[in-house]
DRENDRENRO-391688 format. One record per residue (C-alpha): x, y, z. Coordinates in Angstrom, 1 decimal, always signed. Last residue first. Layout:
% DRENDRENRO-391688
<pt><c1>X</c1><c2>Y</c2><c3>Z</c3></pt>
...
***
This chain:
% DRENDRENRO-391688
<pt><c1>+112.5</c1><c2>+58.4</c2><c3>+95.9</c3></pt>
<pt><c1>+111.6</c1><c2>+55.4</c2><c3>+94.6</c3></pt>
<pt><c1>+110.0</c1><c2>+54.2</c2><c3>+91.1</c3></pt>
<pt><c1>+109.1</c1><c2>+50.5</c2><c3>+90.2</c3></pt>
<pt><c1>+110.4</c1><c2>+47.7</c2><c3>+88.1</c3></pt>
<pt><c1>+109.4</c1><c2>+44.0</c2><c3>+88.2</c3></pt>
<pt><c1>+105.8</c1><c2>+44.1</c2><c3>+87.6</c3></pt>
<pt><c1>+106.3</c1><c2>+41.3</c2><c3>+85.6</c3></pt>
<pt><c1>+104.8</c1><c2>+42.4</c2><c3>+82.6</c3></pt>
<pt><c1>+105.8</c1><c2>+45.9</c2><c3>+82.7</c3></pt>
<pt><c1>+103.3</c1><c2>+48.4</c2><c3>+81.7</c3></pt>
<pt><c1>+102.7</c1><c2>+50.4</c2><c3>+84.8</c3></pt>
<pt><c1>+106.2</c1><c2>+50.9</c2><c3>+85.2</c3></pt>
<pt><c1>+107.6</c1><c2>+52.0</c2><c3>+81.7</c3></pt>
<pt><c1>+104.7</c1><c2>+54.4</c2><c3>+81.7</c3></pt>
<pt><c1>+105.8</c1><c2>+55.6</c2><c3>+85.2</c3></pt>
<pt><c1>+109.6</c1><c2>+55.8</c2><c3>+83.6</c3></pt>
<pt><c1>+108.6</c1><c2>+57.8</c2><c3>+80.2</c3></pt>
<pt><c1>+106.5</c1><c2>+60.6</c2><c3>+82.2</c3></pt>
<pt><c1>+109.3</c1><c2>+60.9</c2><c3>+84.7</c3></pt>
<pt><c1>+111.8</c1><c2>+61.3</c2><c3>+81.6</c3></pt>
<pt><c1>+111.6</c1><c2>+65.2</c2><c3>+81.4</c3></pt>
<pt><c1>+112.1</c1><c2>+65.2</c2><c3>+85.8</c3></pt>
<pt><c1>+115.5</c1><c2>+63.1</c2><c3>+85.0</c3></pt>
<pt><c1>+114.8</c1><c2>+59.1</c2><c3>+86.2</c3></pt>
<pt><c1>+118.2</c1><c2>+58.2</c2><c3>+88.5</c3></pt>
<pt><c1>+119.9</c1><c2>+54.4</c2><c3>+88.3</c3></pt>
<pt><c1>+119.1</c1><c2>+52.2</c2><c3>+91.0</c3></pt>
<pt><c1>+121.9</c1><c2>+49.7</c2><c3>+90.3</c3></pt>
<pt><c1>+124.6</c1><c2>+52.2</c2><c3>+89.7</c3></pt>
<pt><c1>+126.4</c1><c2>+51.6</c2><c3>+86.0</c3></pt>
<pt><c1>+125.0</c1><c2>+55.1</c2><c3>+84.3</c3></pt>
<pt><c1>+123.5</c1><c2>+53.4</c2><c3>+81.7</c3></pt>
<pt><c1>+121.6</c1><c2>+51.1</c2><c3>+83.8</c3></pt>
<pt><c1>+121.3</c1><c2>+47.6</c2><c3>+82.3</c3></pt>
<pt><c1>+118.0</c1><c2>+46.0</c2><c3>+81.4</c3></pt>
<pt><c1>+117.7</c1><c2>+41.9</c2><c3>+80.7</c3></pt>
<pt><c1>+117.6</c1><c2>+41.3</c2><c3>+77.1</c3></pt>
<pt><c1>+119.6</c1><c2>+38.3</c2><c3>+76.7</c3></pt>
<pt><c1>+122.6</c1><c2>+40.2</c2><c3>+75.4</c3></pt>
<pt><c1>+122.4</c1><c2>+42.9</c2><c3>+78.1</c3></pt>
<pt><c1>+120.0</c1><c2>+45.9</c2><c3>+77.6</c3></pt>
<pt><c1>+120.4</c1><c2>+49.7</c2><c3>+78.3</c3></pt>
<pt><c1>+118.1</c1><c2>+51.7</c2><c3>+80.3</c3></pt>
<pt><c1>+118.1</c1><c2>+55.2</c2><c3>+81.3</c3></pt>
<pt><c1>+118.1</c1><c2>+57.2</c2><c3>+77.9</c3></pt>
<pt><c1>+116.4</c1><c2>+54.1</c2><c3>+76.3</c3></pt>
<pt><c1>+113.6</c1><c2>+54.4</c2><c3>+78.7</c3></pt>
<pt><c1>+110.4</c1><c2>+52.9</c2><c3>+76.8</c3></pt>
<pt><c1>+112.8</c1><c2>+50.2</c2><c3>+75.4</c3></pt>
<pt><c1>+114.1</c1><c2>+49.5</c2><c3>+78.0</c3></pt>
<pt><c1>+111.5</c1><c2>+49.0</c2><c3>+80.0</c3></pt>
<pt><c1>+109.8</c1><c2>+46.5</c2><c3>+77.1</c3></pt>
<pt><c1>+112.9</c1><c2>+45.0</c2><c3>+77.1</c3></pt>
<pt><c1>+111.3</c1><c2>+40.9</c2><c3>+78.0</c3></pt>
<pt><c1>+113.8</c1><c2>+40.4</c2><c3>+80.3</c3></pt>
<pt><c1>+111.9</c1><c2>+37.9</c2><c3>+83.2</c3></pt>
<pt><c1>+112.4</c1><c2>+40.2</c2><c3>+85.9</c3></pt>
<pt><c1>+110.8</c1><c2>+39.2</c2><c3>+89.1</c3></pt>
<pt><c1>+114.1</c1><c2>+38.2</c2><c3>+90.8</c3></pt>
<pt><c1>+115.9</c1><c2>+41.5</c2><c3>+89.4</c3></pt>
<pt><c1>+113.5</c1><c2>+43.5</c2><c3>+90.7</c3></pt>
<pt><c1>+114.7</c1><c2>+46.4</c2><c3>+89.3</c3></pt>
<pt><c1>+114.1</c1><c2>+50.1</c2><c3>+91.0</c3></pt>
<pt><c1>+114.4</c1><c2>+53.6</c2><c3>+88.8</c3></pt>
<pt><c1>+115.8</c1><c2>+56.4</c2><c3>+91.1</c3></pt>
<pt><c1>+113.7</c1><c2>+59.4</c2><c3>+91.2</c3></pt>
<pt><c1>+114.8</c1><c2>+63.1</c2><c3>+91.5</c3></pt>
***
C-alpha cells in the first residue's frame, strides 16, 4: 500500500488534491489538505491508486507525491 506525501513547504492550498481524494484528504479552513486518518502520510487503498497519481500529476505546486 502507498502512503500519500505533503510538502507542506511547497503547498500553497489550492484543494485540487483534496478534492480528487476526498476519501483521503480533508481540508482545513484555508484550504490546506488534512489526512482523514490524522497520520501525516496518510495510506492510498489499491481502488484509490488511480485517484492519488492523478491527484499527483495535477498539482500545481508539485507538493504531493506517492511513497512506498
Amino acid at each position: 500500500m502507498s502512503r500519500l506525501h505533503v510538502d507542506w513547504t511547497a503547498c500553497a492550498g489550492r484543494g485540487l488534491c483534496h478534492e480528487l481524494l476526498p476519501e483521503v484528504l480533508g481540508s482545513d479552513p484555508w484550504g490546506y489538505p488534512v489526512p482523514r486518518d490524522g497520520s501525516r502520510e496518510p495510506e492510498v487503498p489499491e481502488g484509490l491508486r488511480q485517484h492519488a497519481n492523478t491527484a499527483v500529476a495535477l498539482c500545481p505546486r508539485l507538493a504531493i507525491r506517492l511513497i512506498s
